[in-house]
C-alpha positions in Angstrom: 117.9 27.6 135.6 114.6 29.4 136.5 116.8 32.0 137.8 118.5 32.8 134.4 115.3 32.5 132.4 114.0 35.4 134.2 117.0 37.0 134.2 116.5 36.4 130.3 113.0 38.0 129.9 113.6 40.9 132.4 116.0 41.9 129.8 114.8 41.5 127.0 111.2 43.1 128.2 113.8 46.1 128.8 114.5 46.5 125.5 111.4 46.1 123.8 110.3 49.5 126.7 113.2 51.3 125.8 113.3 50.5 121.8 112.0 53.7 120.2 108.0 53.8 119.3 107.5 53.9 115.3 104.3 55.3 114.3 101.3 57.8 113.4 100.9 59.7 116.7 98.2 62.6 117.7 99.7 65.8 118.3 97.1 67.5 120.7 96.5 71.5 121.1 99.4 72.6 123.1 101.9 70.9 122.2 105.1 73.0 122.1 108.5 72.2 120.2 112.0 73.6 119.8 112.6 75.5 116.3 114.8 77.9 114.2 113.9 80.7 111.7 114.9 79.1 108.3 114.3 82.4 106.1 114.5 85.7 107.0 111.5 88.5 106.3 110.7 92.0 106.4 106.9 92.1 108.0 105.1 95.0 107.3 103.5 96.7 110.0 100.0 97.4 107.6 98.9 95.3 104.4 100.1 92.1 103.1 101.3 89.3 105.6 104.5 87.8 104.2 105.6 83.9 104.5 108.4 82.4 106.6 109.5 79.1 107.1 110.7 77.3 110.5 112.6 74.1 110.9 111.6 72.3 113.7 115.1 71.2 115.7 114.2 68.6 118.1 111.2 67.0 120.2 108.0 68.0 120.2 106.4 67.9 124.0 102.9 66.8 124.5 101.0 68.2 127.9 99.8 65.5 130.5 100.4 64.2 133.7 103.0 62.4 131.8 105.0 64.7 129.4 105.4 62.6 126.0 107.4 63.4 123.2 107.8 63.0 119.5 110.7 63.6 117.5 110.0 66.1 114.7 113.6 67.0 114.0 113.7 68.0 110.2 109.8 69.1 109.6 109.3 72.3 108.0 106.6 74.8 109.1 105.0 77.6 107.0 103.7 80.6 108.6 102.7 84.5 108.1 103.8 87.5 109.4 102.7 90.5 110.8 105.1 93.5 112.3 104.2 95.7 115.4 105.4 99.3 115.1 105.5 99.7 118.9 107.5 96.9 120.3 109.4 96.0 116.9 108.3 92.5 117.2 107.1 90.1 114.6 104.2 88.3 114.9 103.5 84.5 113.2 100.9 82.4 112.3 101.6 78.7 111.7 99.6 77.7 108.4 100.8 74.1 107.6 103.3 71.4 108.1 105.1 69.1 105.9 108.0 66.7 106.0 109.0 63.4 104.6 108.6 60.2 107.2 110.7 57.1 108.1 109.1 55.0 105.5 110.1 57.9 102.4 106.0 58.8 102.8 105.0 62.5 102.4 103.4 64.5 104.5 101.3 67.6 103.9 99.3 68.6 107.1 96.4 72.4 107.6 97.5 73.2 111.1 97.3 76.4 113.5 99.6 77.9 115.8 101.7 80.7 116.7 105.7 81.2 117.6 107.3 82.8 120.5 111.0 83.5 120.9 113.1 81.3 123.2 112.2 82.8 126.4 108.5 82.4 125.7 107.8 86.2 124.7 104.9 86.4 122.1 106.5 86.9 118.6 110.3 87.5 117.6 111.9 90.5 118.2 113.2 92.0 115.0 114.5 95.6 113.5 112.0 98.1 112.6 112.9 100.0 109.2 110.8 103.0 109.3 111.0 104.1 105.6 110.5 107.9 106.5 113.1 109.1 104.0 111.1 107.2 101.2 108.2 108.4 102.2 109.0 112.1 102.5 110.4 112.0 99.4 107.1 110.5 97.6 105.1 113.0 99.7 107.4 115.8 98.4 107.0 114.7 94.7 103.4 114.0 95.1 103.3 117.6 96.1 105.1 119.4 93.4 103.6 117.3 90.5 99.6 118.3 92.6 100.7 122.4 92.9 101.5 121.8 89.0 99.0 120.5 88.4 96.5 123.2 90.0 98.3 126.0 88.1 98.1 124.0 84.8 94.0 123.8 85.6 93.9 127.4 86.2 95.7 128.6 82.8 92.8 125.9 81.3 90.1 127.4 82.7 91.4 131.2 81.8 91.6 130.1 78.0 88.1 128.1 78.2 86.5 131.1 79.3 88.2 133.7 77.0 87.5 131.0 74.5 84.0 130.9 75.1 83.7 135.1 75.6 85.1 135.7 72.6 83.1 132.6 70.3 86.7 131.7 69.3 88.1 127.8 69.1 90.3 126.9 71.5 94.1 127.4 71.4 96.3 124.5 70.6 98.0 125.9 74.2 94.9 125.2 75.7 94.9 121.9 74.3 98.8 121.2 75.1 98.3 122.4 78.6 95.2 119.9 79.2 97.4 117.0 78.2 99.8 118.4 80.4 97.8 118.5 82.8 96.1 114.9 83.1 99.7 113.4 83.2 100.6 115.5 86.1 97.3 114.5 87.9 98.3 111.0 87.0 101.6 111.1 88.6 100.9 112.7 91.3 98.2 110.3 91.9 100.7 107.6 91.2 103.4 109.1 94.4 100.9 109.1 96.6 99.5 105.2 96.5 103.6 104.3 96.1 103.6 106.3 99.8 100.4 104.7 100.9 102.6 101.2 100.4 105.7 102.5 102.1 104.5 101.1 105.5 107.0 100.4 108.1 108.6 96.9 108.6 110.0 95.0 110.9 112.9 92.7 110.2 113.9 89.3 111.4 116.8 87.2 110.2 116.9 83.3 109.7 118.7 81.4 112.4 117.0 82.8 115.4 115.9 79.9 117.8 112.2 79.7 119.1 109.4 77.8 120.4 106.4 76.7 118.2 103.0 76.0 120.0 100.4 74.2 117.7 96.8 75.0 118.4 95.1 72.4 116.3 95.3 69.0 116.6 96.9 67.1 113.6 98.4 63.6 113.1 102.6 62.8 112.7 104.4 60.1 111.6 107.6 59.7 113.4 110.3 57.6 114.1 110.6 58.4 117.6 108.1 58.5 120.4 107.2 57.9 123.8 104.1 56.6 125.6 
């Protein structure tokens, strides 16, 4: 009898060790987890850092002399990007995380972090999309509009100075060609902020696998954890 009772226990201690761990757990700095690209982006190499958002596919692994995990599967990450010209990678910053618990709850969590791809390599490696031909042809139209511009200031100041040797009011040319002349200015002006904007970009597509590795430390609620 004594025999069976412990026969009883032993298994049902078993279970309760192997019956998956429900609660809030602490994910520490380091902490790494399996991912996917959910929307693709074209980072620019200068000026504004563009969003993306990763799904996270799996555990997350926290460091120790005992690994632990916690399953994440489903949580969404939002990060910015930045493109490097020279290796044609993009570069991400983890902002925040969010995803819906077990219980239905909400989450909304501020964390830090950055990506790599799947063999650990800082950043995804995308397409860079140079732009060169847009550029060249704003450079080219800033050009012509600036040349016309100069030659429309030199016929103004030949008429403002006859005007004023001669004590005579100035000529509705004169007038005409001043107008003209501000537009051009304008415009050209105009072409060449448009190719100030034109910076390069590096492309990446949704569906690429990586790793995310959180730097902050932030809490989760999950259905699934070890000790």
């Amino acid at each position: 009898m004594r025999k069976i009772l412990s026969i009883f226990i032993f298994i049902i201690a078993l279970t309760i060790n192997t019956y998956p761990k429900t609660g809030e757990v602490t994910i520490i700095p380091n902490s790494y987890a399996d991912a996917v690209l959910f929307t693709s982006v074209n980072a620019p190499v200068e000026g504004e850092n563009r969003p993306i958002l990763i799904l996270l596919t799996g555990n997350c692994y926290l460091p120790g002399e005992k690994w632990r995990t916690v399953n994440m599967k489903g949580a969404m990450l939002l990060g910015y990007t930045e493109g490097v010209w020279n290796s044609e990678f993009v570069q991400i910053k983890l902002i925040n995380i969010s995803y819906v618990d077990f219980k239905g709850d909400s989450h909304v969590e501020d964390i830090s972090g950055f990506v790599t791809d799947e063999f650990g390599a800082y950043g995804v490696k995308g397409t860079l999309i140079s732009k060169q031909r847009e550029m060249l042809l704003n450079s080219t139209f800033y050009s012509i509009l600036d040349t016309a511009a100069q030659i429309l200031q030199l016929s103004i100041s030949k008429d403002l100075n006859l005007a004023k040797d001669e004590n005579q009011n100035l000529s509705g040319t004169f007038i005409i060609n001043q107008a003209a002349k501000t537009s051009l200015s304008e415009m050209s002006e105009y072409f060449m902020n448009l190719t100030k904007k034109l910076s390069p970009e590096v492309q990446i597509n949704n569906g690429i696998k990586v790793l995310v590795f959180f730097q902050s430390q932030f809490k989760y609620v999950s259905d699934d954890y070890t000790e």
